[in-house]
C-alpha positions in Angstrom: 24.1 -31.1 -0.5 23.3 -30.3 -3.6 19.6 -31.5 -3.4 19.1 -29.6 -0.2 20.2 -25.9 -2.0 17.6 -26.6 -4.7 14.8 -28.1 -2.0 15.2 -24.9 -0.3 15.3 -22.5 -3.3 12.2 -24.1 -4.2 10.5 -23.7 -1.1 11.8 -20.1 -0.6 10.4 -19.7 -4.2 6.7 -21.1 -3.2 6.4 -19.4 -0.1 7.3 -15.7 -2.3 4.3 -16.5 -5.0 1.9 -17.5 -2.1 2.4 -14.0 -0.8 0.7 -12.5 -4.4 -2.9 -12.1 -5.1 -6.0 -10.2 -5.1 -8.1 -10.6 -1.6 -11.9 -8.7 -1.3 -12.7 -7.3 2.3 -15.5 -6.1 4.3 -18.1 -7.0 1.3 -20.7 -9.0 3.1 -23.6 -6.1 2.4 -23.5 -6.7 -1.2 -26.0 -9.0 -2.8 -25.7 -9.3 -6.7 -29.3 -9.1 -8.8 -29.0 -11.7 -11.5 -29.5 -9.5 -14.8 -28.2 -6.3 -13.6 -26.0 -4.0 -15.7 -23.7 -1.5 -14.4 -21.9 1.7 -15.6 -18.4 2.5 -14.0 -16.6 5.5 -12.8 -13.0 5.1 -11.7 -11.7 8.1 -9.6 -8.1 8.1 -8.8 -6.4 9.6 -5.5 -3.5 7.4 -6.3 -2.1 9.1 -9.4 -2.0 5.6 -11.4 0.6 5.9 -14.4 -1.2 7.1 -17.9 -0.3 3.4 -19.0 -2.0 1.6 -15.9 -5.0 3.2 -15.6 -5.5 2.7 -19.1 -5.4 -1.2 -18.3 -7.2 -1.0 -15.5 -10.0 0.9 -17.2 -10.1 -1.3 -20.4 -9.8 -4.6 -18.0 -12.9 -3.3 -16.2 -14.7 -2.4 -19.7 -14.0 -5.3 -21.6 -14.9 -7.9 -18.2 -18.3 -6.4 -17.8 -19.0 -6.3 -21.4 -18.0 -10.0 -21.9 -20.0 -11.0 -19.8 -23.0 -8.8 -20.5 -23.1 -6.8 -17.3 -22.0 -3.3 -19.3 -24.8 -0.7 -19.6 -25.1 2.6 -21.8 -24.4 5.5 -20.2 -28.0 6.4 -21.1 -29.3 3.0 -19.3 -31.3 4.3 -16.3 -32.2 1.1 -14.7 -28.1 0.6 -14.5 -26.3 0.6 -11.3 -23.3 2.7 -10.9 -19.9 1.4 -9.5 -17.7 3.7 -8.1 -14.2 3.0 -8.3 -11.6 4.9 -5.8 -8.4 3.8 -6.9 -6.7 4.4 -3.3 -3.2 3.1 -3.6 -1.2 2.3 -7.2 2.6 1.4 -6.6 4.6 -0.3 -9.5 7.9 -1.1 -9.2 9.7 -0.6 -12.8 10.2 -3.8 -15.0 14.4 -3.8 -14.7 13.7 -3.2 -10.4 11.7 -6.1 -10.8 14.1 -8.2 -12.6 17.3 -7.1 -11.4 16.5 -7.1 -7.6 12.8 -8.8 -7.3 11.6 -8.8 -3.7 14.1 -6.2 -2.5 12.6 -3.7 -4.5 9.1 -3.6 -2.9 5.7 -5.3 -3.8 3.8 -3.9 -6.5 0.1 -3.0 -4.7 -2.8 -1.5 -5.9 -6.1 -1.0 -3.3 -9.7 0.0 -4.0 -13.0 1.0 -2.9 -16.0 -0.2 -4.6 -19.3 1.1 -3.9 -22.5 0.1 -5.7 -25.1 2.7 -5.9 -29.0 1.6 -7.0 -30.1 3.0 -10.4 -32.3 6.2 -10.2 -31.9 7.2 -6.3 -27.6 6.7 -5.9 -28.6 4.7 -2.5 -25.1 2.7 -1.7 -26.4 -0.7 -1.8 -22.5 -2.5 -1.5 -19.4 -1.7 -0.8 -15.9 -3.5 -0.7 -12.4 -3.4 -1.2 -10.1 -5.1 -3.2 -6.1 -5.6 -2.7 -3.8 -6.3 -5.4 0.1 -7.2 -4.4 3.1 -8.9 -6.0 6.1 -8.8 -3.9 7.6 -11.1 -6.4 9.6 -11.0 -9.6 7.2 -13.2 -11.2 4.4 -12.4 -13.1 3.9 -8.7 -14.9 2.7 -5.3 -13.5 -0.5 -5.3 -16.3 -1.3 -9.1 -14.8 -1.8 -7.9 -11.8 -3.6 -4.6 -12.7 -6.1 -6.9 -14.6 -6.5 -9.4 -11.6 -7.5 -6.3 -9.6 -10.3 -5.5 -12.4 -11.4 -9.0 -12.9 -11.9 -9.4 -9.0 -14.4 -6.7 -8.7 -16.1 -8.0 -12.0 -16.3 -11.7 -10.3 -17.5 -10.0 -7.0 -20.3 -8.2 -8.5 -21.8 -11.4 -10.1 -21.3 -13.5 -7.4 -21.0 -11.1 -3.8 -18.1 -12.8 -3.1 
């Protein structure tokens, strides 16, 4: 009897982590130029906390940078990424710990579109949705998931 408790606790477990993640839609019009540097601007209906748009703007930052997609402000052959932050919800760390699933999902959703250096013609758009319904893992994990998706999806368009 004992086994069967801890088989199902550890199936009840795996089926809560397979719920978290970071999914892209509708971004089939984007196609990435190999090369091509961006500059970012993050706009935020969701009123993010102080602390997470700080991570979610130093994320973003520090991604392109690494891997040498970050222009100047002053770069004019950069492309421009529009961020639109559209929902933010973290649950506090001792909701998280104390009652886990019952106390929501932590979710954040947003809009990217890519506009062409010089002319601001949209060339992409797509969204990108961050949730953690479980206990498990840490509200800045998941904030820099959601910035390390776009980053990915900009060098590869998918």
């Amino acid at each position: 009897m004992k086994l069967t408790s801890t088989t199902g606790a550890l199936l009840f477990s795996l089926v809560l982590v397979g719920c978290a993640g970071t999914s892209v839609q509708g971004g089939g019009s984007y196609k990435p130029t190999p090369g091509q540097k961006f500059v970012f601007n993050i706009s935020d209906n969701a009123r993010m906390s102080p602390e997470g748009q700080g991570i979610f703007e130093t994320r973003l930052a520090n991604q392109l940078s690494g891997s040498g997609q970050l222009a100047s402000r002053t770069d004019k052959s950069a492309r421009t990424i529009e961020v639109v932050v559209e929902n933010y919800y973290m649950r506090h760390g001792a909701a998280r710990a104390l009652v886990g699933v019952m106390a929501g999902a932590d979710n954040m959703r947003s809009s990217v579109i890519v506009k062409e250096a010089g002319t601001g013609t949209e060339v992409g758009r797509f969204r990108i949705e961050s949730t953690n319904p479980t206990a498990m893992g840490t509200s800045r994990g998941m904030i820099e998931d959601h910035a390390d998706k776009i980053v990915i999806y900009l060098q590869s368009g998918q």
